[in-house]
C-alpha positions in Angstrom: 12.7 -11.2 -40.8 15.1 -12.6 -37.7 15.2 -15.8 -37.8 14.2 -17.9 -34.1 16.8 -18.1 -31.4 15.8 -20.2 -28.8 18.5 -19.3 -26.6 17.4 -15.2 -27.3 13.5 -16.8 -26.4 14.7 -18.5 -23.0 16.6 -15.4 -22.0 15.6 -14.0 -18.5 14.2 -10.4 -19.2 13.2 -7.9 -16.5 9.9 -8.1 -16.3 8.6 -4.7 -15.7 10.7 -3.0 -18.2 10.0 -2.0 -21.8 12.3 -4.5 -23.9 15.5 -2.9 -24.5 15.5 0.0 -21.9 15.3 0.6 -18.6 11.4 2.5 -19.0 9.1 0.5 -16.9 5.6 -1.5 -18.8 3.4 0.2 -16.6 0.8 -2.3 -18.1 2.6 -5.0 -16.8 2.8 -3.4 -13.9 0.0 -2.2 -13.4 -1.7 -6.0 -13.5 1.3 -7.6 -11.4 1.1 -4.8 -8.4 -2.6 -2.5 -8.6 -3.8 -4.9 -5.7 -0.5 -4.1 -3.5 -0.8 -0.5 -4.6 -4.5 -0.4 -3.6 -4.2 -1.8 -0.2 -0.8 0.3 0.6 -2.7 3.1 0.1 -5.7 2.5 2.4 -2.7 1.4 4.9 -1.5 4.8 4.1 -4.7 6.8 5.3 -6.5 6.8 2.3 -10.0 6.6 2.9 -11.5 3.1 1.4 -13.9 5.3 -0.6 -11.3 6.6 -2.6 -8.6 3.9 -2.7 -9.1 2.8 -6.4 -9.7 6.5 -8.0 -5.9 7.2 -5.5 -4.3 3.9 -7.0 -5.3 4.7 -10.9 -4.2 8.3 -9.8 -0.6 6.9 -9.1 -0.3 4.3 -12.0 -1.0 7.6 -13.9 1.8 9.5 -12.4 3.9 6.1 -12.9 3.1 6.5 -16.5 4.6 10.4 -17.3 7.7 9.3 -15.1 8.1 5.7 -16.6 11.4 7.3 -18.3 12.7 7.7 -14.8 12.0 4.6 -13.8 15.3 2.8 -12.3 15.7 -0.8 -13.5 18.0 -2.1 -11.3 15.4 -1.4 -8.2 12.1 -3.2 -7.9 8.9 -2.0 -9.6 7.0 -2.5 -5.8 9.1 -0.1 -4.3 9.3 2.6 -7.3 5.1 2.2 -7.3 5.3 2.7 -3.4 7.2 6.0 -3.1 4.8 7.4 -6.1 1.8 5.8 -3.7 3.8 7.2 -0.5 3.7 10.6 -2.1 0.4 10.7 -3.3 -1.3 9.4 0.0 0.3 12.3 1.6 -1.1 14.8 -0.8 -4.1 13.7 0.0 -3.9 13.8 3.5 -3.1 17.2 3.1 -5.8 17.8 1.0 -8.7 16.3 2.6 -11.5 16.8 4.9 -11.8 15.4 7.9 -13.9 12.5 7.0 -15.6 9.7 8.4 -14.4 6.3 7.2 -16.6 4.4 4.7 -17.3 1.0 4.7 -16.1 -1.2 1.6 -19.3 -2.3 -0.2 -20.2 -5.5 0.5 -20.6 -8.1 -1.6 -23.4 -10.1 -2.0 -22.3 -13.7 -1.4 -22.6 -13.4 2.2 -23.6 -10.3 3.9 -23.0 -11.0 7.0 -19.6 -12.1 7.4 -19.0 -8.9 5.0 -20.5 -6.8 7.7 -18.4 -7.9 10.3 -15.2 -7.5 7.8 -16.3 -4.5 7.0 -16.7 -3.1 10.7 -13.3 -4.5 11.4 -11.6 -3.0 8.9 -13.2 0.0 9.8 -12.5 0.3 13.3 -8.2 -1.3 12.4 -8.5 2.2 10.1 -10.1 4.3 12.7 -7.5 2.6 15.4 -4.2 3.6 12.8 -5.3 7.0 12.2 -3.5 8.3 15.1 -0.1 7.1 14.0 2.6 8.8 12.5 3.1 8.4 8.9 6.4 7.0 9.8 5.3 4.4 12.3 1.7 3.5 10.1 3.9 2.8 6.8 6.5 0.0 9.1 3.2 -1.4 10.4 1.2 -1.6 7.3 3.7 -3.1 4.9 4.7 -6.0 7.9 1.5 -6.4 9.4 -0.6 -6.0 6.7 1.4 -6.6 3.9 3.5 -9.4 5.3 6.8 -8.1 4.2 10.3 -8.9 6.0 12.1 -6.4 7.8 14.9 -6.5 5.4 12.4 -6.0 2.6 10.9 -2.7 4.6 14.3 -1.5 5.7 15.0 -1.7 1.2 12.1 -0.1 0.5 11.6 3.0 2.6 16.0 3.2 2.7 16.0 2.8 6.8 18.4 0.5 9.0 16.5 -3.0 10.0 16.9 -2.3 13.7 14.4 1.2 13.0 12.2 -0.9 10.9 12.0 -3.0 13.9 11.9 -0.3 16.5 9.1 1.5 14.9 7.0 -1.6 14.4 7.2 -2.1 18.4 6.1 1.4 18.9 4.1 1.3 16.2 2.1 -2.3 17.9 2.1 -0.8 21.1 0.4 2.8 19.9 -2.3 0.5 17.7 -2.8 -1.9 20.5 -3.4 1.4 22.8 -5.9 3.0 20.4 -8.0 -0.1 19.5 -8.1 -0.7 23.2 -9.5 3.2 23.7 -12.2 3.2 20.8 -13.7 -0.4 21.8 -13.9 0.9 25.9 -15.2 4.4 24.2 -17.7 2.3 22.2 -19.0 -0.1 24.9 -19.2 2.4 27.3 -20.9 5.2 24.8 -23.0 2.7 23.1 -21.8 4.2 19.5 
């Protein structure tokens, strides 16, 4: 048996991979960045509905790949290119579909209603970005990254990160607009 080294003990480690190799813990990964994951992928056009069976669906595909797993970049932006990719497939995939309404929970029901019809209506008001523009406004809107920190993550110059979050504002802003003058004049 070693004997204790203190100094070996207070060692900085990377935290998301496997001790002694660059493989990522998708354990610990999975419990530091499933929330992030979850809502990135609702951002990314996944219907509420099926957010959490999408997010276990890309911590799955984190786990066969976990050998190529680069230790020198950050676990959040690896787990957002699998989520990126998997959002897509599924867009491709998938029925046109109405967008459901997180459950509500049962402390107070009616604040979770009007939660629940925003969030709703800020879906229903992305949908008709591009996949380009709705990323940008998800992860600094939403997500309340820095443009450096998008620019990293999705390998783009800070002045298009910027760029498309104007267009991307102005193109939301435009849309929410049109559905609430649809809905107040159509009654719907």
């Amino acid at each position: 048996m070693a004997a204790y080294d203190p100094a070996a003990a207070s060692a900085p480690r990377p935290t998301l991979a496997v001790h002694g190799s660059s493989e990522l813990d998708v354990a610990s990964a999975f419990r530091e960045h499933y929330p992030f994951v979850l809502r990135a992928l609702v951002g990314l056009g996944v219907p509420p509905i099926d957010a959490d069976d999408t997010a276990q669906e890309v911590f799955v595909i984190a786990h066969r790949r976990r050998a190529d797993f680069d230790a020198t970049r950050r676990a959040r932006a690896w787990l957002y290119g699998i989520a990126r990719g998997v959002a897509r497939n599924r867009r491709r995939a998938r029925r046109p579909e109405l967008v459901d309404a997180l459950p509500a929970a049962a402390d107070d029901p009616e604040r979770d209603v009007v939660n629940n019809q925003a969030l709703a209506l800020a879906l229903r008001a992305m949908d008709g970005l591009s996949s380009k523009l709705r990323e940008v406004f998800v992860l600094m809107e939403l997500e309340s990254m820095s443009a450096p920190e998008v620019a990293q993550l999705l390998e783009l110059s800070v002045n298009t990160v910027y760029s498309r979050l104007r267009l991307a504002r102005g193109r939301f802003d435009t849309a929410l607009a049109e559905i609430r003058a649809r809905e107040g004049a159509g009654g719907t």
